[in-house]
PAZAPA-4460 file (N, C-alpha, C; in steps of 0.05 Angstrom, whole numbers, plus 32768, in hexadecimal, padded with zeros to 4 digits):
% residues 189
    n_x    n_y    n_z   ca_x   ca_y   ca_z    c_x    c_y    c_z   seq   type   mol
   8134   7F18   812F   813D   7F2A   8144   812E   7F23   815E     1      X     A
   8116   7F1D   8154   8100   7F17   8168   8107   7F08   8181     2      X     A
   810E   7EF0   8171   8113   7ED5   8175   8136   7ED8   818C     3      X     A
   8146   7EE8   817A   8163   7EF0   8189   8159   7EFA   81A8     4      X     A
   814A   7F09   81A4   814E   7F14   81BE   813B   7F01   81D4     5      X     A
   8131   7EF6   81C6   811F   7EEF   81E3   812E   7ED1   81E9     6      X     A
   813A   7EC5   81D7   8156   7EC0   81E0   8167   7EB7   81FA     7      X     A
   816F   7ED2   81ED   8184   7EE4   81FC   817C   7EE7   8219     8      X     A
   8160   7EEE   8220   8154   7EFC   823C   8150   7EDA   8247     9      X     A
   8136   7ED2   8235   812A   7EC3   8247   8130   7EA0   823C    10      X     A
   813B   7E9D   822C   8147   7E90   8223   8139   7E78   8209    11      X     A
   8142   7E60   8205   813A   7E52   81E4   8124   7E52   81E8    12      X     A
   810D   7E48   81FF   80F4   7E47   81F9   80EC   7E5C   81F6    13      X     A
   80F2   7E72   8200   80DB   7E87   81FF   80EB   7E90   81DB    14      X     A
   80FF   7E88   81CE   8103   7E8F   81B5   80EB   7E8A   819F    15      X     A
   80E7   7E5E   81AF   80DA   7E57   8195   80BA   7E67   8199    16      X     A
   80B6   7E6D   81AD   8095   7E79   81B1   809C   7E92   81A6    17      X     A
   80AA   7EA5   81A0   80AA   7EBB   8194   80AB   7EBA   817C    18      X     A
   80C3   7EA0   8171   80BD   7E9A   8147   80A5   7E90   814B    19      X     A
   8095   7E8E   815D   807F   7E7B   8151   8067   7E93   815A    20      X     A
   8063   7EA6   8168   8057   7EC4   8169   8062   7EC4   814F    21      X     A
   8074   7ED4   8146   807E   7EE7   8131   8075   7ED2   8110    22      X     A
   8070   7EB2   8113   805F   7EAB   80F9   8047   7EAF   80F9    23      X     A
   8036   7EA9   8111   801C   7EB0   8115   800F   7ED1   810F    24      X     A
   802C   7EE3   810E   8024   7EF5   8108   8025   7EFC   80EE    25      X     A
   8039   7EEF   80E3   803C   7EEB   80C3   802C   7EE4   80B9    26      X     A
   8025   7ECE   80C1   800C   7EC0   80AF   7FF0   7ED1   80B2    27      X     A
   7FEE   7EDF   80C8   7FD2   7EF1   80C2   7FD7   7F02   80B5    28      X     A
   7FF1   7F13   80B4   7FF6   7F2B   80A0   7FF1   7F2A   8086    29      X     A
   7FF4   7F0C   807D   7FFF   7F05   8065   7FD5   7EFF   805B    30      X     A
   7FCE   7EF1   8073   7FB3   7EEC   8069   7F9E   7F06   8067    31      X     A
   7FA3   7F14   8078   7F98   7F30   8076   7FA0   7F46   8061    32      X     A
   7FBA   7F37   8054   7FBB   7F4C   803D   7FAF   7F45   8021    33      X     A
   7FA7   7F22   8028   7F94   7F14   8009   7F7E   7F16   8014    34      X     A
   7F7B   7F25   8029   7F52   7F23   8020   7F4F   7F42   801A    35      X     A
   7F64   7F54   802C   7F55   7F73   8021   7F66   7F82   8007    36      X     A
   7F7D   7F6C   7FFC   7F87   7F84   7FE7   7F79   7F75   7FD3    37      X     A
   7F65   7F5D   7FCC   7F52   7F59   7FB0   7F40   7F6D   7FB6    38      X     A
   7F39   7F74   7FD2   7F18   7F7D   7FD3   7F23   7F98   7FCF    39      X     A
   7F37   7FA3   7FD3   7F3F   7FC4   7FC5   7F3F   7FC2   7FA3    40      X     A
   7F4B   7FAC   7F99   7F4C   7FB2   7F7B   7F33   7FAA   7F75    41      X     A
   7F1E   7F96   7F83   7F02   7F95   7F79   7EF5   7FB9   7F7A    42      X     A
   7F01   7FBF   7F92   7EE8   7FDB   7F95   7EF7   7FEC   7F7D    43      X     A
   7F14   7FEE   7F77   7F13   8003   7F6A   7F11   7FFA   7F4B    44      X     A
   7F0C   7FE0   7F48   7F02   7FD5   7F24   7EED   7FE4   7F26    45      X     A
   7ED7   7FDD   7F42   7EBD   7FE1   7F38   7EB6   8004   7F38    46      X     A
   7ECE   8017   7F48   7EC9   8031   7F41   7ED4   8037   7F2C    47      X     A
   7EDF   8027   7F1A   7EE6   8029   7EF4   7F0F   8033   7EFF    48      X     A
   7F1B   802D   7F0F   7F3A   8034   7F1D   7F3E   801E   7F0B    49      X     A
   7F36   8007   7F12   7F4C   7FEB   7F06   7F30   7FE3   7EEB    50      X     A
   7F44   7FDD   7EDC   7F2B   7FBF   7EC8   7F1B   7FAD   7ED7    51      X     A
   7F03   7FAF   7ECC   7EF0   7FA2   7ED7   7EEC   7F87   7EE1    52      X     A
   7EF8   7F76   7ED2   7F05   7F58   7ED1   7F07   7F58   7EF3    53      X     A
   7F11   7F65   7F00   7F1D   7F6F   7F25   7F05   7F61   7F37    54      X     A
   7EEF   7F72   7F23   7ED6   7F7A   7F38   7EC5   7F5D   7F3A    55      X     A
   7EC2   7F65   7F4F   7EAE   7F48   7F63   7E9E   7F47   7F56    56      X     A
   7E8B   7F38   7F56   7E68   7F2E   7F4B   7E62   7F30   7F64    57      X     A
   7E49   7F3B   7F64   7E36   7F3D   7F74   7E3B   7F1F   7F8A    58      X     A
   7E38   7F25   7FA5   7E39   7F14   7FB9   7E4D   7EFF   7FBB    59      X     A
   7E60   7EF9   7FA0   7E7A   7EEE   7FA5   7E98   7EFB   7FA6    60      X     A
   7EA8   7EEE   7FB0   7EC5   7EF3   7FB6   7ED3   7F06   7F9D    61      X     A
   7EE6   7F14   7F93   7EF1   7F22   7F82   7F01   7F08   7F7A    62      X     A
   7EFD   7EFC   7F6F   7F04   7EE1   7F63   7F28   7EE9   7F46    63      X     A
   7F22   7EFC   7F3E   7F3B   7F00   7F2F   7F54   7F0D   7F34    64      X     A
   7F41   7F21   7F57   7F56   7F31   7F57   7F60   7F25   7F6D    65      X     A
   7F53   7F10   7F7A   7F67   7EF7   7F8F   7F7D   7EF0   7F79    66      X     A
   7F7D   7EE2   7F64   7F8D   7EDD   7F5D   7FA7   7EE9   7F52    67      X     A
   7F9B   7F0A   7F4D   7FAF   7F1A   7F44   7FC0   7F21   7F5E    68      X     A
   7FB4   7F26   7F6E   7FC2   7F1C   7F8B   7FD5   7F0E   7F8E    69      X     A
   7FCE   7EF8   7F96   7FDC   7ED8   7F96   7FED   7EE2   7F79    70      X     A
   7FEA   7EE1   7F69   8007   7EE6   7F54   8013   7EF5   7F5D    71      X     A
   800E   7F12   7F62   8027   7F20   7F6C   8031   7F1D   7F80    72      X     A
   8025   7F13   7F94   802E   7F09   7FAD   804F   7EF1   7FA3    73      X     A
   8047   7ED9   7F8E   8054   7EC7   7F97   806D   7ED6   7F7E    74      X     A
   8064   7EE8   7F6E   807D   7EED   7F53   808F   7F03   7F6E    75      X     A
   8085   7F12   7F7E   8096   7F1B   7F92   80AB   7F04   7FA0    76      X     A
   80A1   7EF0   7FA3   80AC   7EDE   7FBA   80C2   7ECB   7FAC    77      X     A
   80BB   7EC5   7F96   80C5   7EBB   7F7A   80DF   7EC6   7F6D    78      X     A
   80DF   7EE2   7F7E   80F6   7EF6   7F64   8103   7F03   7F7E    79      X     A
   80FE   7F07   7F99   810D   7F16   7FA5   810A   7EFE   7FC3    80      X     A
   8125   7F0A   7FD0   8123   7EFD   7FF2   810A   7F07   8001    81      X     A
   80FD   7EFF   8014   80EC   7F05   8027   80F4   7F18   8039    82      X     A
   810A   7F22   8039   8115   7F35   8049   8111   7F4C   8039    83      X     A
   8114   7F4E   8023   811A   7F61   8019   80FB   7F6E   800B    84      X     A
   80EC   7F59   8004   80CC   7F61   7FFC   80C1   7F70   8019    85      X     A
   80C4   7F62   8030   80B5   7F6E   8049   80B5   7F8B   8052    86      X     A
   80E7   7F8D   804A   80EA   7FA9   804C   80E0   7FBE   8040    87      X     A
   80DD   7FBB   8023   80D7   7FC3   8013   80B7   7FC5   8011    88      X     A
   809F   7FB8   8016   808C   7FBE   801C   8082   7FCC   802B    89      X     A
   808F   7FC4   8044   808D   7FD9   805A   8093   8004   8054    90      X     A
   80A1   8002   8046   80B1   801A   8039   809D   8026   8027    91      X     A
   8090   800E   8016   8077   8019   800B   8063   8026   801C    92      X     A
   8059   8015   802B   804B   801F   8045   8047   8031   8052    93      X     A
   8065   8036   8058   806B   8053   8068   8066   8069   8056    94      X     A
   806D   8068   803F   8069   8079   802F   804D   807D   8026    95      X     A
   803C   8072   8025   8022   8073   8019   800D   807D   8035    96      X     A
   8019   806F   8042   800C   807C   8063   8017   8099   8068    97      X     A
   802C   80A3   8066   8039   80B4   8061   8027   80CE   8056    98      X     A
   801F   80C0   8036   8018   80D8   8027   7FF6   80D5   802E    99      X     A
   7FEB   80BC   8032   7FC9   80C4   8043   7FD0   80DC   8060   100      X     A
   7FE0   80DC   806C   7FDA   80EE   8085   7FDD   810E   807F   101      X     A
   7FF0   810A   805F   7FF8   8126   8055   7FDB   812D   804D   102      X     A
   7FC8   8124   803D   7FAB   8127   803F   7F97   8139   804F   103      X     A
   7FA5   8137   806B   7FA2   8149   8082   7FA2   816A   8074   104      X     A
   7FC3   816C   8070   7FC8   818A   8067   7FB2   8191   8056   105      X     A
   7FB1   817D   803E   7FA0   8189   8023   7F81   8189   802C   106      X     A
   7F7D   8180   8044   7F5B   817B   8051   7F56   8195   805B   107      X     A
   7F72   81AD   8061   7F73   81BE   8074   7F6F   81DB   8061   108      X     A
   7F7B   81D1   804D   7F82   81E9   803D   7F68   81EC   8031   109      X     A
   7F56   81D4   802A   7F3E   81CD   8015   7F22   81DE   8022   110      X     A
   7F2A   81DC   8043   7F18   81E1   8058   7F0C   8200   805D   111      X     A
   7EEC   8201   805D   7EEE   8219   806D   7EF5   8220   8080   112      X     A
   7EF8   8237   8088   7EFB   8244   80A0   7EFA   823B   80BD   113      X     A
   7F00   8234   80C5   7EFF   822A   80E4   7EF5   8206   80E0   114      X     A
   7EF7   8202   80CA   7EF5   81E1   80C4   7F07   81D6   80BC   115      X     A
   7F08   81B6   80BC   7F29   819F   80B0   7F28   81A1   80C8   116      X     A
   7F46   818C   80C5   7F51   8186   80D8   7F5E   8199   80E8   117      X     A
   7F6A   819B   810C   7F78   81B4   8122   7F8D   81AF   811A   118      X     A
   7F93   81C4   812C   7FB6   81BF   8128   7FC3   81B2   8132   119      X     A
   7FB6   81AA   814C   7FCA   8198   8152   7FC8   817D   813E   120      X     A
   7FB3   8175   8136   7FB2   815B   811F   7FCC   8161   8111   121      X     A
   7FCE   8174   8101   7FE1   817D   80EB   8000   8178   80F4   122      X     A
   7FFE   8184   8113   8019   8182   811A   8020   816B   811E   123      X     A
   800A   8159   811C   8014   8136   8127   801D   812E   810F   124      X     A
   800A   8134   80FF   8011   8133   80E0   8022   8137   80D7   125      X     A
   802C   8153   80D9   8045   8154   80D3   8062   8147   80DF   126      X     A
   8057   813B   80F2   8079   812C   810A   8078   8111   80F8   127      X     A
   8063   8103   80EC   8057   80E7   80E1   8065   80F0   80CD   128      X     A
   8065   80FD   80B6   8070   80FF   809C   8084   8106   80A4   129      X     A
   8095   8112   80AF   80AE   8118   80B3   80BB   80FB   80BA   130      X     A
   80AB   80F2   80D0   80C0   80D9   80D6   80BA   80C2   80C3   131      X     A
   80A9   80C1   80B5   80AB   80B3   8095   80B8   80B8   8086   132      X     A
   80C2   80D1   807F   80D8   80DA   8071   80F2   80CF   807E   133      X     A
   80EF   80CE   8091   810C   80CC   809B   810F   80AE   8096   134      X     A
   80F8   8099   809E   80FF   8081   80A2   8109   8079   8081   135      X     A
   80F0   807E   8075   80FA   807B   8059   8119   8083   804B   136      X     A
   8124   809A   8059   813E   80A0   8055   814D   8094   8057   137      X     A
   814A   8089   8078   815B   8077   8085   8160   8058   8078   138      X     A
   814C   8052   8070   814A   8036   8062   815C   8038   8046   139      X     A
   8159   804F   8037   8163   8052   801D   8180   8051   8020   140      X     A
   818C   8060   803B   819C   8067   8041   81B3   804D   8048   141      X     A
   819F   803E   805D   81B1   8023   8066   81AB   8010   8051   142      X     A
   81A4   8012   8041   81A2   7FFD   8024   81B5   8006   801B   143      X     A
   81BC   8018   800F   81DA   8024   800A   81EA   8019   8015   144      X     A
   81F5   801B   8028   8212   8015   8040   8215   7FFA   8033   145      X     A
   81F9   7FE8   8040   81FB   7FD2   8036   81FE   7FBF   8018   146      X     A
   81FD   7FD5   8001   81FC   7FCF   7FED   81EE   7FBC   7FDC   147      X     A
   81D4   7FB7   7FF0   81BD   7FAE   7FE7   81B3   7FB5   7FC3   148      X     A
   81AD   7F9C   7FB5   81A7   7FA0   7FA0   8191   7FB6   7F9A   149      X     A
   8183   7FB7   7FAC   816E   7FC8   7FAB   815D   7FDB   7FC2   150      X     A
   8163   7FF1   7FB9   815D   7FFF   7FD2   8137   7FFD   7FCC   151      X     A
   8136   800F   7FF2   810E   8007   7FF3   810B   801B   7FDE   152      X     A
   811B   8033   7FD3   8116   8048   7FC9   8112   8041   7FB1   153      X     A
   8119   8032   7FA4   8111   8022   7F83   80F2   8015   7F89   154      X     A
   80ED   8008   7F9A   80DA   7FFB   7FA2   80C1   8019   7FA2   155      X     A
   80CB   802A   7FAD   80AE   803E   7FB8   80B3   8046   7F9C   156      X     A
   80C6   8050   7F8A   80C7   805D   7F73   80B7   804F   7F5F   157      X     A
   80B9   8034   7F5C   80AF   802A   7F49   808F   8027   7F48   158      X     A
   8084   802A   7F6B   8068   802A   7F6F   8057   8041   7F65   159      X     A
   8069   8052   7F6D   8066   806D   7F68   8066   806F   7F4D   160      X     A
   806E   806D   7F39   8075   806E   7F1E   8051   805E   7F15   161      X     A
   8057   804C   7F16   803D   8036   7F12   8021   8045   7F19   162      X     A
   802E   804C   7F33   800A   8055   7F44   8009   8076   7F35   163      X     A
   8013   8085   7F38   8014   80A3   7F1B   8004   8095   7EFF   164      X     A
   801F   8082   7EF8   800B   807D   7ED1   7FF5   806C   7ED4   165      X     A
   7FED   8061   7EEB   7FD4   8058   7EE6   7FBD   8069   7EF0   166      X     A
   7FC3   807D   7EFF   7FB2   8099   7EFF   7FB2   80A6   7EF4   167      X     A
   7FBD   80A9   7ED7   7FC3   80BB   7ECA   7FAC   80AB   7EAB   168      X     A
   7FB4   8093   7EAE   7FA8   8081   7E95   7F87   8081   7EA4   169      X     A
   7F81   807A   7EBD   7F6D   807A   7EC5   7F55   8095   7EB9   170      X     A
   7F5F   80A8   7ECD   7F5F   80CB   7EC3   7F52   80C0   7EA3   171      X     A
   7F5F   80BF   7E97   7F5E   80C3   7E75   7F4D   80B4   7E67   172      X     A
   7F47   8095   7E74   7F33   8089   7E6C   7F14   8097   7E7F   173      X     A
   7F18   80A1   7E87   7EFD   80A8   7E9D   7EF4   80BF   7E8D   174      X     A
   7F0A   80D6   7E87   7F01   80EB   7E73   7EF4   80E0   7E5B   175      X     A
   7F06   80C8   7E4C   7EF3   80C3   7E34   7EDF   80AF   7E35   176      X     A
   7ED7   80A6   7E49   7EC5   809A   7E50   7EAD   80B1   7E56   177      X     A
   7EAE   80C8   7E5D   7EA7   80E4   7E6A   7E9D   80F2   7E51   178      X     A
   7EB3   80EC   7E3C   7EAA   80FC   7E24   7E95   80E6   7E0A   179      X     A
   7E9E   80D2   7E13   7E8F   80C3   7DFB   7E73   80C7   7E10   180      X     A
   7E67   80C2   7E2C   7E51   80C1   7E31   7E40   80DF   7E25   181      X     A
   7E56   80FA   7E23   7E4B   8110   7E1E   7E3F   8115   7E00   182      X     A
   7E51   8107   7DEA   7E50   8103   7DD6   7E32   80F0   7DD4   183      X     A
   7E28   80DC   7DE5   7E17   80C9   7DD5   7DF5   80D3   7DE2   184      X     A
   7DE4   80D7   7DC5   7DD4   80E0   7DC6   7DB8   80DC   7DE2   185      X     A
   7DB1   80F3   7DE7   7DA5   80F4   7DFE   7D82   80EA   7DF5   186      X     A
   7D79   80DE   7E05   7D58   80D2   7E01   7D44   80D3   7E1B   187      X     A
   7D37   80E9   7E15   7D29   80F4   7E28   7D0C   80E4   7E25   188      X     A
   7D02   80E3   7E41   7CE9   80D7   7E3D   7CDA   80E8   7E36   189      X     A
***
């Protein structure tokens, strides 16, 4: 679209300098998302969230969970169009950004008295989730018309699904991890 319009205004050169902005911007997006989404599954192996296997060694790179990376990265790229992973990621996005700002409310309610976040925060908060809802709507909505094999709404559902049972399996190993430490005999100096 990028590329169309500038086109259109200013014409083919200023097109190819805009596909060629809009890869440069790709290619950092794409590199900025393999260095900080291993170092999230390293931090949350090593807070006991993911299997340990994830977690860094001391002073080197998260060496397994680059690769678990790089796999899902390329079995995405492998099984669906690039159009449709971006939209669809993005949708994730909105949605997960979405429900951190909702965080706000539960920061408010959790809060004493004249502490948390003002209101006007809340009210911004609340215009942000609203128009996440909507966008998200909107997307589900024109995937429809279009009869797209897959709406972003399968995409957020299925994250959602995943990201629940693995908090839920997490949860359960942490309790019996919780209970076997309570269970094993105590040795006092």
């Amino acid at each position: 679209l990028g590329q169309a319009v500038m086109g259109a205004l200013l014409g083919p050169l200023a097109a190819k300098v805009m596909s060629a902005v809009m890869l440069l911007l790709f290619i950092s997006a794409m590199s900025a998302m393999l260095l900080v989404g291993p170092r999230v599954y390293a931090a949350m192996a090593k807070d006991g969230f993911l299997p340990k296997f994830l977690a860094a060694k001391e002073g080197r790179p998260p060496r397994a969970a680059v690769l678990l990376q790089g796999a899902l990265a390329l079995l995405l790229l492998f099984t669906h169009d690039v159009r449709s992973v971006l939209s669809n990621v993005v949708a994730i996005l909105v949605l997960f950004a979405a429900l951190t700002v909702l965080g706000l409310f539960v920061a408010k309610v959790r809060a004493t008295p004249g502490q948390g976040p003002s209101g006007v925060s809340l009210v911004a908060a609340g215009v942000y989730v609203l128009s996440a809802a909507w966008m998200l709507f909107e997307a589900a909505r024109k995937s429809l018309e279009r009869q797209e094999g897959q709406s972003p709404l399968v995409w957020v559902g299925l994250v959602t699904v995943v990201g629940v049972g693995a908090f839920v399996l997490t949860r359960r190993a942490q309790r019996l991890r919780g209970l076997k430490h309570l269970n094993e005999p105590q040795i006092e100096p």
